[in-house]
C-alpha positions in Angstrom: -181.4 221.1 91.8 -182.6 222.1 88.3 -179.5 223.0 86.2 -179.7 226.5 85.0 -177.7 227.8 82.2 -176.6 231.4 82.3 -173.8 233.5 81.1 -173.6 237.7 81.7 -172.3 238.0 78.3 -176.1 237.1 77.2 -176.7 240.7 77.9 -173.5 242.2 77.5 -174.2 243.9 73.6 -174.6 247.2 72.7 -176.9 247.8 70.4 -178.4 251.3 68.4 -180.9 253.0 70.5 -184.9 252.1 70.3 -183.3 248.6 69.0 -185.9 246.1 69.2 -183.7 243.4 70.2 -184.7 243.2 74.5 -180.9 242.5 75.4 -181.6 243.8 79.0 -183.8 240.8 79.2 -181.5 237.9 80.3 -179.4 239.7 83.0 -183.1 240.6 84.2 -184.4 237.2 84.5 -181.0 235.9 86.3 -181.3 238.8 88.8 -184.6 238.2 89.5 -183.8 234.7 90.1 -181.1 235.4 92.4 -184.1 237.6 93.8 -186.0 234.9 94.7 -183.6 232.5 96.4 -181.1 231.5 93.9 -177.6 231.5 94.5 -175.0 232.8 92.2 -173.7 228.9 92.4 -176.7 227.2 91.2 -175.9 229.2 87.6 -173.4 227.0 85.1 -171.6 229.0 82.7 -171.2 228.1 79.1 -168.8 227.4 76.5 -168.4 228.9 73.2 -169.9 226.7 70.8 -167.0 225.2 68.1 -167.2 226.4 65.4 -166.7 223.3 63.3 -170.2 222.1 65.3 -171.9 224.9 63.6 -170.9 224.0 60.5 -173.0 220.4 60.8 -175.8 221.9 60.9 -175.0 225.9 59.0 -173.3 226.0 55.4 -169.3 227.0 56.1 -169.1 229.8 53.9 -171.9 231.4 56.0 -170.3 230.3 59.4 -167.2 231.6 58.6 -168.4 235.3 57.2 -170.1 235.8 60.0 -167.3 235.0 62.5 -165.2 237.2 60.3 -167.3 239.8 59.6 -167.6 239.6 55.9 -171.3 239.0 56.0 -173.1 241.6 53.1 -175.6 244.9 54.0 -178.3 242.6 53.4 -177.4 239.5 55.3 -176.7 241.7 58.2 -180.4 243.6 57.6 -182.0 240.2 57.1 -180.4 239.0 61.0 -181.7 242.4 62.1 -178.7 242.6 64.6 -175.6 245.0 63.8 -172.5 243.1 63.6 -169.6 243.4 66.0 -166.9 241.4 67.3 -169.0 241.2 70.5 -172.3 240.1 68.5 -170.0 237.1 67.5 -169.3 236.4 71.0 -172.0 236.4 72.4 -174.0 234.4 70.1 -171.1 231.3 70.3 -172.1 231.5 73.8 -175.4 231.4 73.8 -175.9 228.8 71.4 -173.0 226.8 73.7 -175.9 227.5 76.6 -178.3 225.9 74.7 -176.1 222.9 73.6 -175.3 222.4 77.2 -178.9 222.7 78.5 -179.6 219.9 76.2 -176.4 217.5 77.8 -177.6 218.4 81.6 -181.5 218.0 80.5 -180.2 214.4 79.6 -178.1 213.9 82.8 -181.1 215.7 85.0 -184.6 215.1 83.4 -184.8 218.9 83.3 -182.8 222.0 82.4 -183.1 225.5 81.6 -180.9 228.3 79.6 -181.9 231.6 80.0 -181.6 232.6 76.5 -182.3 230.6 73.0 -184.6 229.9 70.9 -183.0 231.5 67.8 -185.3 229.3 65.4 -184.8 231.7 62.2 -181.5 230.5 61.5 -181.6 228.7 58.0 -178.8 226.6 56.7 -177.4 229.5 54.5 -178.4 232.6 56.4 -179.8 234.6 59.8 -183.4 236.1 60.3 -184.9 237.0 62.6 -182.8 238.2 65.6 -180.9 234.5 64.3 -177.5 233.8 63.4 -177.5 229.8 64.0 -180.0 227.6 65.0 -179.0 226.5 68.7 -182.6 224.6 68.6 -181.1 222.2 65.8 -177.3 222.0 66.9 -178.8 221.4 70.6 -181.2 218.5 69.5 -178.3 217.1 67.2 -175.7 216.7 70.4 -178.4 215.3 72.3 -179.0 212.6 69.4 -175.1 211.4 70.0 -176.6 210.2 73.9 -177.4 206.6 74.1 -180.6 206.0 74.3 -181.8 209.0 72.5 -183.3 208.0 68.9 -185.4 211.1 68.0 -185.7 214.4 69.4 -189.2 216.5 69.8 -188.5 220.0 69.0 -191.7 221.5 70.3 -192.0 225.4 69.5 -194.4 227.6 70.9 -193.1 231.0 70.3 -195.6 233.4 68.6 -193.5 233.3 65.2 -192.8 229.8 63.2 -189.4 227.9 63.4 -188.9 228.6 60.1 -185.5 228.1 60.2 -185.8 224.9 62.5 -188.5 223.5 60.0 -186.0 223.9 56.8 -183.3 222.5 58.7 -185.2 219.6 59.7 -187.2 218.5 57.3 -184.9 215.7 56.0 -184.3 214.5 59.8 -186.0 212.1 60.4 -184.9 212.1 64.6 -185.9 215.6 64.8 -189.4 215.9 64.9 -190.8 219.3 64.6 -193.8 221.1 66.0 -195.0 224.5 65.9 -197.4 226.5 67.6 -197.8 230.0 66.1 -199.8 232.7 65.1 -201.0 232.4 61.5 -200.7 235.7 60.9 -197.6 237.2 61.9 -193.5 237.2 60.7 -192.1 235.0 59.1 -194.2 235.8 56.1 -193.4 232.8 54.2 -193.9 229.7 56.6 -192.0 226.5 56.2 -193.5 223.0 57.0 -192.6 221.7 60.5 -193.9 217.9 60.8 -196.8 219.7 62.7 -197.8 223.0 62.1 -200.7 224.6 64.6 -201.3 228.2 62.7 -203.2 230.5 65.4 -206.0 233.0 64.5 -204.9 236.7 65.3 -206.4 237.2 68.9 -206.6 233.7 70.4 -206.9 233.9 74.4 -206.0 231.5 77.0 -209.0 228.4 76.7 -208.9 228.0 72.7 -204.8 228.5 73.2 -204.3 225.6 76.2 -206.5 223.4 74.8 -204.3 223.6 71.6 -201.5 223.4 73.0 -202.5 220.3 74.9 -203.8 218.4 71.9 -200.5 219.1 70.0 -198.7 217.8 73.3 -200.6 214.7 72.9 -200.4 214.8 68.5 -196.9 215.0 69.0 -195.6 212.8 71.5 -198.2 209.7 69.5 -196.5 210.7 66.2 -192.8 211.3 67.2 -192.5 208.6 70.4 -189.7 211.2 71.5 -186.8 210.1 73.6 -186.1 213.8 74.3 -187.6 217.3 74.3 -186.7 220.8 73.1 -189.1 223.5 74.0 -189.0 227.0 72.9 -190.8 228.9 75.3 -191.1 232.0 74.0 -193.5 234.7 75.8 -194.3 236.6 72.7 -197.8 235.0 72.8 -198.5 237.3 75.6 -201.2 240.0 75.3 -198.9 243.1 75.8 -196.4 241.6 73.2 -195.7 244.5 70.8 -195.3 241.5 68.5 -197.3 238.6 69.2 -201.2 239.2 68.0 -202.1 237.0 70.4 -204.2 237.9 73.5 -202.5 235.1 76.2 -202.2 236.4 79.6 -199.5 235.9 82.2 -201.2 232.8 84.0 -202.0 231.4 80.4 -198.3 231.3 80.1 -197.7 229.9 83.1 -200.2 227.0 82.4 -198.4 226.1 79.3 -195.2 225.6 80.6 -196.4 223.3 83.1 -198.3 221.8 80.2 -195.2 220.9 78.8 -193.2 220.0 81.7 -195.9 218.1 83.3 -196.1 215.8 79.9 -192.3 215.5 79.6 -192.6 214.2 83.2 -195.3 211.8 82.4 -193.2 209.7 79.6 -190.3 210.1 81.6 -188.7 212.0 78.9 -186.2 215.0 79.3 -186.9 218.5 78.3 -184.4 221.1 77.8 -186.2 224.3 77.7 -185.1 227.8 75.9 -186.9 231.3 76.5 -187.8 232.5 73.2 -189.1 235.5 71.8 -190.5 238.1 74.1 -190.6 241.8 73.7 -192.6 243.8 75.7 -189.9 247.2 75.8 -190.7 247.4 79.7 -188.3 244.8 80.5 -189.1 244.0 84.1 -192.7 243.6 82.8 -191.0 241.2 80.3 -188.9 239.4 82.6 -191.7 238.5 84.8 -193.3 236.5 81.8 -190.4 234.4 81.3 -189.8 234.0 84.8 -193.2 231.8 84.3 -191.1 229.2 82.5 -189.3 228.8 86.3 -192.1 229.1 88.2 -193.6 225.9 85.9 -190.2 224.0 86.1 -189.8 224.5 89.7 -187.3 226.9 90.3 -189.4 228.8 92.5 -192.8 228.4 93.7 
């Protein structure tokens, strides 16, 4: 069975009304699941992350004003997430999904958390919807498995791993890769190892084909012993913030893209969900419900 990483608390945060933020999202795609055979068992609940884990990867001045609330106006405006007691909660655990996805994708082949991707998370700061990069702290656990030399983080949400790239970029086991469109937040890109800028309006051909080549680029450059994979639906064409024009079976296609060239090299893939925010959530939740339908959850 295909370890799947969930915790209620994912969805369990308030936030101002017309938010952005799609919070509703993850209870959604767990119901659903349950919808379509799953049983509340085949769910493993996460840990908080420790909080001296974040601070190998984030600065510990930062970790510890955000645990304690003594972040400034405009670190809090540059996150884009009010802060609460319950924000801090919930984003220990979900970065403690993520870390855990990684240790059962070693010990399965495959796993899947039903939240991540928060890939804006610098050393110093949040953007983005980001407090800490669970990409980065994920890959870095997964690096302490024997056998496991260098980590692929492969990132195809519509918006750059800015944050991942910065982290990164003196790494040499974390290989980064990003697949995004060029024109779209963050404004001021960072360099991955591989960066695949998108035009504004790329459909599904022009899209698969690139995302197979930088499959291929990817695994001949960074010879990965393990995979990361931010699967972020914000590519799709009713995105209110993508820019891109891919459709629901486009999606689908490149998740088994992915999974189907993990599987080839034998190599394990954690996968995260990304970015997505179409505000009609069930419409949402049925775009990253592809991820499952690609990994085998559900056919």
């Amino acid at each position: 069975m295909i370890p799947l990483v969930f915790h209620p608390i994912y969805s369990q945060l308030v936030l101002p009304q017309k938010h952005r933020f799609p919070i509703e999202k993850y209870q959604g795609i767990h119901d659903q699941l349950v919808a379509l055979g799953r049983s509340e068992a085949d769910f493993i609940c996460p840990n908080q992350i420790a909080i001296e884990a974040l601070k190998t990867v984030h600065q510990s001045g930062y970790v510890d004003n955000f645990i304690n609330g003594k972040l400034s106006n405009k670190e809090i405006r540059r996150i884009g997430m009010p802060w609460s007691e319950q924000f801090v909660k919930r984003t220990l655990t979900a970065v403690g999904g993520t870390v855990l996805t990684g240790q059962l994708a070693i010990e399965h082949g495959l796993a899947l958390n039903l939240t991540g991707g928060y890939h804006h998370a610098f050393s110093e700061f949040g953007s983005g919807f980001c407090a800490f990069n669970d990409i980065v702290l994920s890959a870095k656990e997964m690096l302490t498995h024997n056998g496991i030399d260098r980590v692929l983080a492969f990132d195809c949400d519509v918006h750059q791993g800015d944050g991942t790239a910065q982290l990164c970029a003196n790494n040499d086991s974390i290989y980064t890769v990003s697949l995004h469109c060029e024109k779209n937040f963050p404004a001021r890109k960072q360099d991955s190892n591989i960066d695949f800028p998108l035009a504004k309006g790329m459909s599904d051909d022009e899209y698969l084909h690139t995302v197979e080549c930088a499959l291929t680029l990817a695994f001949n450059c960074a010879v990965p012993d393990a995979v990361i994979y931010d699967a972020g639906v914000d590519i799709h064409e009713c995105d209110d913030l993508g820019n891109l024009q891919i459709s629901t079976e486009g999606v689908f296609q490149r998740d088994k893209l992915v999974f189907d060239m993990c599987k080839s090299k034998g190599v394990p893939v954690a996968a995260v969900i990304g970015g997505g925010y179409q505000r009609n959530i069930a419409d949402l939740v049925n775009v990253h419900l592809q991820l499952f339908k690609a990994a085998g959850v559900y056919s």
